[in-house]
C-alpha positions in Angstrom: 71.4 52.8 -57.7 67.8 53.7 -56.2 66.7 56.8 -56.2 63.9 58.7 -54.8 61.1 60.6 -56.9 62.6 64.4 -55.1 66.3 62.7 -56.0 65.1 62.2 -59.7 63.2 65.4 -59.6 66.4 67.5 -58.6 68.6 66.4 -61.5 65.8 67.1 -64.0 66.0 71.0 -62.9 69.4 70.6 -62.8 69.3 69.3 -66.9 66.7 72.0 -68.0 65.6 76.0 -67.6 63.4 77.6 -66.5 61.2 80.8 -68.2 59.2 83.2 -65.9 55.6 83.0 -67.4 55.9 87.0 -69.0 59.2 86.2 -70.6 57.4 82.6 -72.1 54.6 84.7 -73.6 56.9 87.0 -75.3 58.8 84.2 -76.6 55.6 82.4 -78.1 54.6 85.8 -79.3 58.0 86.5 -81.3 57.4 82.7 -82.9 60.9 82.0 -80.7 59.3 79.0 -78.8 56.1 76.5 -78.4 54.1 75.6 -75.7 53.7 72.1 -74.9 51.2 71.4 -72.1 51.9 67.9 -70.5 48.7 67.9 -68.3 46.3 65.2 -68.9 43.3 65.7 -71.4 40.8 66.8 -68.7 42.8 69.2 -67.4 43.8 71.1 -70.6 39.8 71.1 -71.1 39.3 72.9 -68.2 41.7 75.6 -69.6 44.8 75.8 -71.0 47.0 78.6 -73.2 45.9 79.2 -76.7 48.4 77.6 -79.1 49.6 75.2 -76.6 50.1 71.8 -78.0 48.3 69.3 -75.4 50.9 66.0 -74.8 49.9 64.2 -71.5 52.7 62.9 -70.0 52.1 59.7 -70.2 52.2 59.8 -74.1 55.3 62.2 -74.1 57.9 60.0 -75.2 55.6 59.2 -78.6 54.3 62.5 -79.1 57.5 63.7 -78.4 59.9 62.0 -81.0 60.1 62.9 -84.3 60.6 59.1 -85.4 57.5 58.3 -84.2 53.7 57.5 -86.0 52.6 59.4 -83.0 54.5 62.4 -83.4 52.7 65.9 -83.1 53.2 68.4 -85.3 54.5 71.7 -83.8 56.9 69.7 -82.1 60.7 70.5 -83.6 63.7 69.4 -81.7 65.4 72.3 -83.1 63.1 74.7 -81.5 62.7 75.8 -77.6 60.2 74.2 -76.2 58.4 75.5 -72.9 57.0 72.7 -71.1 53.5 73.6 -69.5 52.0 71.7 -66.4 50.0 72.5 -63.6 53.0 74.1 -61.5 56.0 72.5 -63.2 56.7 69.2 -61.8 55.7 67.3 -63.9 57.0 70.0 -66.9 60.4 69.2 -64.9 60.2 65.9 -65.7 58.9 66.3 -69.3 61.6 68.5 -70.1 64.5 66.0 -69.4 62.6 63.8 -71.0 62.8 65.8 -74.2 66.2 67.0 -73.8 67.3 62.7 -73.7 65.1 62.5 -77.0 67.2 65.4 -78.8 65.6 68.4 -78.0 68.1 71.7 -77.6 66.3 73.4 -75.4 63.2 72.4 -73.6 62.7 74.6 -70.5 59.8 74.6 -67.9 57.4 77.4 -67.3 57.8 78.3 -63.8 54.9 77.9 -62.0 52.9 76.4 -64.5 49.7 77.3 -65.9 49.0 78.2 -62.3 51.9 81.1 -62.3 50.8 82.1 -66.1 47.0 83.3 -65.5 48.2 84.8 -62.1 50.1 86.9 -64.0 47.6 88.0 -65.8 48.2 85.9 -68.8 45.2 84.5 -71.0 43.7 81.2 -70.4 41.1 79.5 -73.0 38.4 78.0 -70.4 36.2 76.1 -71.2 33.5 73.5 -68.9 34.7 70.1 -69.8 32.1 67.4 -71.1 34.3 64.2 -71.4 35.8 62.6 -73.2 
């Protein structure tokens, strides 16, 4: 059966949580979850949240599973995981993805990186200079 990319998108929020970017912070803080920022390399130089562990989507799937040659450390299937992306799409996505690899309980940080350093959250910036 086709479906379209807002179809697919729909049933990945309807697989996974969201956290409200305060609540996420608090979370990291307590050593309750990790950030996993699925934006691509360019963008996490441009800024990105301290502690995050950078996974571009496109690589998720390796970085991801614990099987893997590729797999990053900081990543526990046991743990919560709060997926970070610009404003959560692709996090949405991401987060399924994780949940089909064995994670408990990935969740998306809603609005992204965007909705974190509205609210006043810190964001390590930085001018990027390639890669």
């Amino acid at each position: 059966m086709t479906k379209s990319a807002m179809q697919m998108l729909e049933e990945a929020r309807a697989e996974v949580g969201a956290v409200a970017p305060v609540e996420a912070a608090a979370q990291v803080t307590a050593g309750e979850a990790v950030l996993l920022d699925v934006r691509e390399g360019e963008e996490w130089q441009h800024g990105h949240i301290d502690g995050s562990v950078p996974a571009p989507r496109g690589l998720l799937e390796f970085l991801a599973d614990p099987t893997s040659p590729r797999h990053k450390t900081g990543l526990d299937p046991a743990r919560r995981v709060i997926v970070v992306c610009a404003s959560g799409t692709r996090a949405t996505f991401a987060a399924a993805t994780l949940k089909t690899l064995g994670y408990v309980d990935p969740v998306v940080l809603e609005g992204g990186i965007t909705a974190w350093a509205a609210a006043g959250l810190p964001v390590n910036e930085h001018e990027y200079t390639g890669i």
